[in-house]
N, C-alpha and C positions, 0 to 999 in steps of 0.2 A: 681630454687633452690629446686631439689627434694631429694637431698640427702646430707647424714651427713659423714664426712670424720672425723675416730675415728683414732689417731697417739697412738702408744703404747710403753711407754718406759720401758719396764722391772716390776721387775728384770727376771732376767734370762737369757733368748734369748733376743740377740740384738732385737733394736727397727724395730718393722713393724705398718703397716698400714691398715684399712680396708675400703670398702665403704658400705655404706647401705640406703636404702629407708628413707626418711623420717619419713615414717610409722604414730605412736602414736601421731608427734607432728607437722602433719601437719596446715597451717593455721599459723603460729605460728613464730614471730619472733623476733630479738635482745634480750632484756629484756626477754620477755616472754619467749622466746625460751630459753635462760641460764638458767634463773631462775627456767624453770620448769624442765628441765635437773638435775641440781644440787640440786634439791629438793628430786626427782626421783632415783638419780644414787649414790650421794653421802650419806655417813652416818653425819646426822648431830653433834654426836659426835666426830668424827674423828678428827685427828690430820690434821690440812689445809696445813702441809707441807709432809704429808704423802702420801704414795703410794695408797689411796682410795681416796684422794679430785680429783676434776678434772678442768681442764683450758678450760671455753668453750669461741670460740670465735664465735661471730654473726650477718651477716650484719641485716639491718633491712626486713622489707617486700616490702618496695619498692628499697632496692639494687639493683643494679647493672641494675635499669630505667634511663632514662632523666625527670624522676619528681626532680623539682625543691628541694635541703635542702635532699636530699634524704639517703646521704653519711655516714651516721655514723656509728659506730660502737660498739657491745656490748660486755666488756669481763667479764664472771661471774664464780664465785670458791666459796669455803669456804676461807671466809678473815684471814689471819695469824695474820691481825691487830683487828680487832672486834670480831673475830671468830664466826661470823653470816654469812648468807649468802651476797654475793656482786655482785653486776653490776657497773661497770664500763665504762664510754663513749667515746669515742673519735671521730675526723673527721681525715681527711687522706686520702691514695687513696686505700689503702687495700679492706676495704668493697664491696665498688662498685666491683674490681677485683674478687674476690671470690666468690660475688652472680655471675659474669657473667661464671662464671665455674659450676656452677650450684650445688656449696655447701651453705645448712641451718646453718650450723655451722662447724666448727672445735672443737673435743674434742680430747685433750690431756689430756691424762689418765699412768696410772703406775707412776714407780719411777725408772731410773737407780739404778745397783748396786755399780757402782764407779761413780767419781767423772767426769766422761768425758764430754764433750761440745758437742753437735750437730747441725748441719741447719739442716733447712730442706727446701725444694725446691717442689713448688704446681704449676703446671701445667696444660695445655691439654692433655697431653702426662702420667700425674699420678705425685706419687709420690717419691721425693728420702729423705732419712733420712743419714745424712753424719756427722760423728764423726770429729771436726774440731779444736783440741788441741787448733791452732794457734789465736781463737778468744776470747780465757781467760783473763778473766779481762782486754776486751777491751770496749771503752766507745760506747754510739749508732752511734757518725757518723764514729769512724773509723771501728765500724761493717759495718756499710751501703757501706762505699765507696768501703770495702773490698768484699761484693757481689757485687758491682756493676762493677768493676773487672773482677769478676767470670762470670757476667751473663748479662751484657749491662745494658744500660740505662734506658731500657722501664719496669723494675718490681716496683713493690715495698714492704718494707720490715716490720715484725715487730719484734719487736729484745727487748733485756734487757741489762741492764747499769752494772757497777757495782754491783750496791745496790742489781739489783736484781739475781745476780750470787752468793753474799753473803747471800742471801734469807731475809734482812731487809724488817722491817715490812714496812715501807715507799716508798719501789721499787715497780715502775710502770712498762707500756708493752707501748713503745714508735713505733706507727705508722709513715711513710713516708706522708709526704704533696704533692703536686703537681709539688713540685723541685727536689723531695728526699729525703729529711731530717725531721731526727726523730724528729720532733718539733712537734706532736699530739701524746698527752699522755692517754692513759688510768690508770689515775693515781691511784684514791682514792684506799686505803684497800688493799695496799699490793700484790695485782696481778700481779707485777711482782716476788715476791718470790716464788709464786705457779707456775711461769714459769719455774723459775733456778730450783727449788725445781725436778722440769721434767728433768732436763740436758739439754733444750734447749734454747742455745742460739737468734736463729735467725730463724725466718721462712720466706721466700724468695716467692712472689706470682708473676707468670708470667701468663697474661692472654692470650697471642699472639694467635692468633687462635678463643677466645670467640668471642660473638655477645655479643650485649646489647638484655637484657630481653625484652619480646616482648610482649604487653597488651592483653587481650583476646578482648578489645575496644577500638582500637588505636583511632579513633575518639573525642570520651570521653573523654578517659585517656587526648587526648590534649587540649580538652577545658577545662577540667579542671584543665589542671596544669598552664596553662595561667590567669586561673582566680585567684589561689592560688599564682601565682606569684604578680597579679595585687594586690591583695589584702595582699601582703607583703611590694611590695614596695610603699601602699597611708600611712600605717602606718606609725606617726613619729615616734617611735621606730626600726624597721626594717627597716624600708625607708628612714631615715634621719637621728638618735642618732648613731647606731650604723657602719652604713656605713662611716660616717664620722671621728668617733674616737673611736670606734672600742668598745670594753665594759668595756672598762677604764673610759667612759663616765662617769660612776658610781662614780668615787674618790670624784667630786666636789659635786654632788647629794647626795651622802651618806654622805661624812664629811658635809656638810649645815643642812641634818637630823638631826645629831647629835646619828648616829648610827653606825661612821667608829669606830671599835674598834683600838685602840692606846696604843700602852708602853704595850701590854701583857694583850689587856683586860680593860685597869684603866680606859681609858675615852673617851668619843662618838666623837673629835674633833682630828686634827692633824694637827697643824700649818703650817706642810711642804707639805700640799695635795696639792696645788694649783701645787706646783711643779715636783707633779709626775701625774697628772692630762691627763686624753686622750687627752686635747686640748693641751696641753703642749708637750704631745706624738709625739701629729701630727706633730707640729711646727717645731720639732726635724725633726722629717724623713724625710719632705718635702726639709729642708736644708740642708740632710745630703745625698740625694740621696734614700733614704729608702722606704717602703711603708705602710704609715700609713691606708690603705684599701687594704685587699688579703682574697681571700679565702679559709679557711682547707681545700677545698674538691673541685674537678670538681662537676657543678652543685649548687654551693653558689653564690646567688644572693644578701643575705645578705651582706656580703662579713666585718666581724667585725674583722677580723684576719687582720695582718699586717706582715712587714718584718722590722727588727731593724738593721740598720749600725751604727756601733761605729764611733768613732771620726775621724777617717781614712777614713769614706767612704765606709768599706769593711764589710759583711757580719756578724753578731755576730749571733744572733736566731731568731727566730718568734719574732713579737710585743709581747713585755707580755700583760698579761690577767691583768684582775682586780685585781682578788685574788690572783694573782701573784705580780702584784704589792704593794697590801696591803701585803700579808705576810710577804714580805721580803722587803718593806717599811713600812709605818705608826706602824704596829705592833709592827716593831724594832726601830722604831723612824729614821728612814735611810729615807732621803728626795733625793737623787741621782739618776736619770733615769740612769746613764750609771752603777751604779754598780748594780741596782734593775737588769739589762737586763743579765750582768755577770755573777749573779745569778740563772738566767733562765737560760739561758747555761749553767754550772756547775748543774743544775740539771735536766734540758733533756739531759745531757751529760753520768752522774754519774745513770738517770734512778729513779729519786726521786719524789714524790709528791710536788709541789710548796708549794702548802698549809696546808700540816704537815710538810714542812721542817722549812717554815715561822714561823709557828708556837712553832715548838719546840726550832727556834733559838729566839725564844719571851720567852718560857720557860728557854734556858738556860741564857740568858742577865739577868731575875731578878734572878735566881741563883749565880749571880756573876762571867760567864766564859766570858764573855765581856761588854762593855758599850751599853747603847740605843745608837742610834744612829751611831754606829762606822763599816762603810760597809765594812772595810777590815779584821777585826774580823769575822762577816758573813761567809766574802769569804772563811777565813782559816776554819770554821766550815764546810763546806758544802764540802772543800777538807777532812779534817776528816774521813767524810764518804766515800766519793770516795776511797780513800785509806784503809781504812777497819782497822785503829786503832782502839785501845778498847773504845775511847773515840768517833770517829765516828759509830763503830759498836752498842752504845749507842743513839744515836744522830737520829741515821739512826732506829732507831727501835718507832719512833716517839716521840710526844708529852707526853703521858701520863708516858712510859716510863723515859724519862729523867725526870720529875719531880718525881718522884719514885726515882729514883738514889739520885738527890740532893736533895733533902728536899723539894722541894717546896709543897706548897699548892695551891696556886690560877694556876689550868690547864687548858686550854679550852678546852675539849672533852667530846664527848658521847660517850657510849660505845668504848671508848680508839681511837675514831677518833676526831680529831682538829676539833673544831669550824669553818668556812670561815669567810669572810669579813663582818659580820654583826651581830653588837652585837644584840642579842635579847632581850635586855632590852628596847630599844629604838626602836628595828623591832619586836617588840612580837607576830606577826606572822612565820617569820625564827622561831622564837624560841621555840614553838609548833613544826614545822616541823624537826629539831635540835634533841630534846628531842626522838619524836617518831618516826620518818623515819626507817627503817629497813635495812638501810645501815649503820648508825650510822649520829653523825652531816654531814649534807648534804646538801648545800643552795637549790643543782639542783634538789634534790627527793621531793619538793615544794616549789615552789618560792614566797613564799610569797609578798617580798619585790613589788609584783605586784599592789598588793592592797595599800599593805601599804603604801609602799614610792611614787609608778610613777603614781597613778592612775589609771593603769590598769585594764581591768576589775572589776571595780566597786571602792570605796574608804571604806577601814577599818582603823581605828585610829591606829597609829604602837605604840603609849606609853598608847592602853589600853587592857586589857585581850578580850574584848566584843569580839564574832565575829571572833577570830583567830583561834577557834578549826574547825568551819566550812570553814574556809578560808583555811588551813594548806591541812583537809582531801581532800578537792575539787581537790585540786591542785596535792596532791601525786597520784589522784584515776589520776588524767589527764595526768601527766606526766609519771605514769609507762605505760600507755598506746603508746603515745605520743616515747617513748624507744624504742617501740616493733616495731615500722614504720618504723626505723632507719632517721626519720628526726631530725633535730636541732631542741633543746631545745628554740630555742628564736622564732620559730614560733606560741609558745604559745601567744605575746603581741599580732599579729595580731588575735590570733584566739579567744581567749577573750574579744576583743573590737567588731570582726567582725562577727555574724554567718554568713554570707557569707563564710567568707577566711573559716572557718570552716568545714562548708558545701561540697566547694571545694577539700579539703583533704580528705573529706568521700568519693566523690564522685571520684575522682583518687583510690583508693583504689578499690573501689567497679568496675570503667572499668578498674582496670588491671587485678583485679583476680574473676571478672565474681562475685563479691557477691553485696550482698543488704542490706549490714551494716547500720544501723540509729545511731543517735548520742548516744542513749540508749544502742547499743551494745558497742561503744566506751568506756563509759564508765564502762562498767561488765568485759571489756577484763581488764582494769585499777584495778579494786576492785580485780579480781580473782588474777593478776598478786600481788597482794600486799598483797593477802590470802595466796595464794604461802610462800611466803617470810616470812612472819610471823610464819606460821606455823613451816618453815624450823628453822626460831630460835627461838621457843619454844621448839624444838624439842632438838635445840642443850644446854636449858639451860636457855633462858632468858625469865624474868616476868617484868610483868611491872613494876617494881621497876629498870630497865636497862634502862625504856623512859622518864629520867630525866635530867633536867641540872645539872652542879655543882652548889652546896649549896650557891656560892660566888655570882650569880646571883640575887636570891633570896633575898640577905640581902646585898651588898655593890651597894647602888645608884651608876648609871650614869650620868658626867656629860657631855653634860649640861644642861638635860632635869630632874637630880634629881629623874630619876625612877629606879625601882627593874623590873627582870621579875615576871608579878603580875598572871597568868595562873594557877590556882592550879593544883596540884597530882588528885585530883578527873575527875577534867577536863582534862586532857591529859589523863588519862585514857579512856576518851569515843570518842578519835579522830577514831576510829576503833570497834568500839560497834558495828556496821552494817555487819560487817563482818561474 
């Protein structure tokens, strides 16, 4: 991956292309690599649907290898929805593709001056940029099947929904899986508006012709992915919770805590959990012909992804996710695996975030635009947006928004991004990390819930303040790092419990690209990557008076633990003093 492929849409002259060296930001990858991009390139006051923000996409540092988790993918802009800087994650088969063509990133930069649609098509052969009317306001898989048409079976695609051709704050940039289908989302913060925002539709990756990247110490690099594997799969989290039922595992875990948020926020418990539960998940697929274990990515040994068939037997989406299934369960009081999953659908379809749609349909239910509980109401909201009524075009612009429109008070968001599946009252680690993350609320930018709830890496009390601002910071300094690798988020349980599996990961790193990183570099790429970011939304406007919870937090106990988030303002103030 020595060079950077710059896409240029206007205005003016039709869109071209450039390539270029690496240069300044070699070493440098997914996270790190967006972030420091859009730090660099973009004005942090700029309008994020404007002709100066930019769409960077990033496999990680070990893209487009046979290291194990290696798959993901980073996409970073100015957020339309926070309007801070953002990264975005996803798995898929994109990344690996793109690292073996030997691009650091993809930046989409300009703005068309009309309204027109484009692919674009990334090869060995270079690039084409192709004005494609006939793809307007089509959903991700009849984009997908429509290149796939055009260009065989063997590419894969990243493409925008609706939501995000309408440029709503809540449209994602939906990656291809390992079947074809846009079910990996790079959801959070609006990235896919800064897509459509560009004119493009669809960008089509054909690797035919690439090799897989080649270690400077193939030796090394293979003992030590072997070890990194072993030491994923003794873990019972990586090795046993999740492979099993996938990270739904969490519904029973988290409601027993007493920190599943329920009904929009009100209370830590949901009667109907048991029934949207990953064991419950499994039980389903395994009857229905389904796959309650798959993996996003070639190269997932984890393997906590699934495949969900409806009632028929026949294909509907990906297994939902957790927070997929809380959002648009428990949250709405919706206790139904088969409309939670239609849900999913309807928004890897329409190009939406799971977890500000969930959410915003939590905000509209206690506004009065339908019942808790009533999943066919859901369903009509989430077509709303699809179809780009004014009352979807509201809806689809998230959480904070709608509660603005209707009156409401009690919103879950930080910086105007949705809370996820874990009330911080009850995980007052999430909640630290929520308040101050520099994505906005963000479970993944530190996961606390490690300490707190599974025992993970070490045990902190989740209903007390003690101890969650050093738990919070650890964890964002480790996972922006952790970003930049492009491995999966969930190799942190093993790497926390294990310095081995840790050590491992250093050491694959270090025989693929010939360095001598210690765990002390690991973590300064982590802190700078987060100095980065910071600065980036200082610059664009926000104080720390932006790295707080809503006030509802603070003063309306949870039950059924009877807590507040108890963390002062002084103290999230110093999660980042080091800096």
């Amino acid at each position: 991956m020595d060079k950077i492929l710059r896409i240029n849409m206007g205005p003016g002259a039709k869109p071209s292309y450039t390539t270029e060296p690496v240069g300044e930001f070699a070493g440098l990858g997914g996270r790190a690599l967006t972030s420091t991009i859009i730090a660099k390139q973009v004005p942090p006051t700029c309008h994020a649907l404007g002709e100066d923000n930019k769409l960077v996409i990033a496999p990680g540092l070990l893209g487009g290898t046979t290291g194990a988790m290696s798959g993901r993918v980073s996409v970073g802009c100015k957020s339309p929805l926070t309007g801070g800087i953002k990264e975005a994650n996803a798995g898929g088969q994109p990344a690996q593709m793109i690292a073996r063509l030997g691009y650091a990133a993809i930046v989409i930069e300009g703005k068309p001056s009309d309204d027109t649609l484009y692919r674009v098509r990334i090869s060995a052969d270079g690039v084409e940029i192709l004005p494609d009317p006939d793809l307007k306001m089509k959903g991700n898989y009849d984009v997908v099947e429509k290149m796939k048409q055009a260009y065989g079976d063997k590419i894969a695609c990243i493409s925008i929904g609706q939501a995000g051709e309408m440029k709503l704050a809540s449209s994602t940039v939906a990656f291809t899986d390992m079947e074809q289908r846009p079910a990996r989302h790079a959801a959070r913060g609006g990235v896919g508006a800064v897509m459509g925002s560009k004119g493009v539709k669809v960008i089509v990756i054909d690797d035919a012709g690439a090799s897989m990247r080649s270690p400077k110490d193939p030796d090394k690099f293979k003992a030590a992915n072997r070890a990194f594997v072993d030491g994923l799969k003794k873990h019972p989290v990586t090795g046993e919770g999740l492979p099993a039922y996938g990270t739904n595992v969490l519904t029973n875990v988290v409601n027993e805590a007493g920190g599943y948020p329920t009904y929009n926020f009100k209370t830590g418990r949901f009667k109907g959990a048991s029934a949207i539960s990953g064991e419950a998940q499994a039980e389903m697929m395994k009857a229905r012909g389904g796959q309650p274990t798959h993996g996003c990515h070639r190269g997932c040994v984890i393997r906590c992804s699934g495949i969900w068939h409806d009632k028929d037997g026949h294909y509907l989406t990906k297994q939902p996710e957790y927070e997929t299934v809380w959002a648009h369960g428990g949250n709405c009081g919706i206790d139904d695996l088969d409309v939670i999953a239609m849900l999913d659908r309807l928004d890897d379809d329409y190009g939406i975030d799971t977890i500000e749609m969930g959410a915003t349909i939590g905000v509209a239910m206690d506004a009065g635009l339908a019942e808790f509980g009533d999943g066919q109401a859901a369903i009509n909201l989430v077509h709303e947006v699809g179809k780009g009524t004014p009352l979807g075009r509201v809806l689809g612009s998230g959480a904070a928004v709608t509660g603005k429109v209707f009156g409401v008070e009690r919103v879950p968001v930080v910086k105007n991004q949705a809370l996820p599946a874990y009330d911080p009252r009850a995980v007052q680690g999430i909640g630290v990390t929520y308040a101050t993350s520099t994505m906005g609320a963000d479970h993944t930018a530190g996961y606390s819930v490690t300490a707190n709830i599974l025992g993970v890496g070490g045990t902190v009390d989740p209903l007390a303040p003690a101890g969650q601002v050093e738990l919070s910071r650890n964890l964002q300094y480790a996972t922006a790092a952790i970003d930049s690798t492009g491995m999966c988020l969930f190799i942190a349980f093993a790497v926390l419990d294990q310095p081995e599996t840790f050590q491992a990961l250093i050491d694959m790193i270090n025989a693929f690209h010939g360095l001598e990183l210690t765990a002390d570099d690991v973590t300064a790429l982590g802190k700078q990557v987060t100095k980065t970011e910071r600065d980036f939304n200082a610059a664009a406007g926000f104080t720390n008076k932006d790295d707080r919870l809503p006030d509802y937090f603070k003063k309306e106990a949870l039950a059924p633990h009877n807590v507040t988030f108890a963390v002062t303002d002084e103290e999230l103030d110093q999660v980042f003093a080091d800096l």
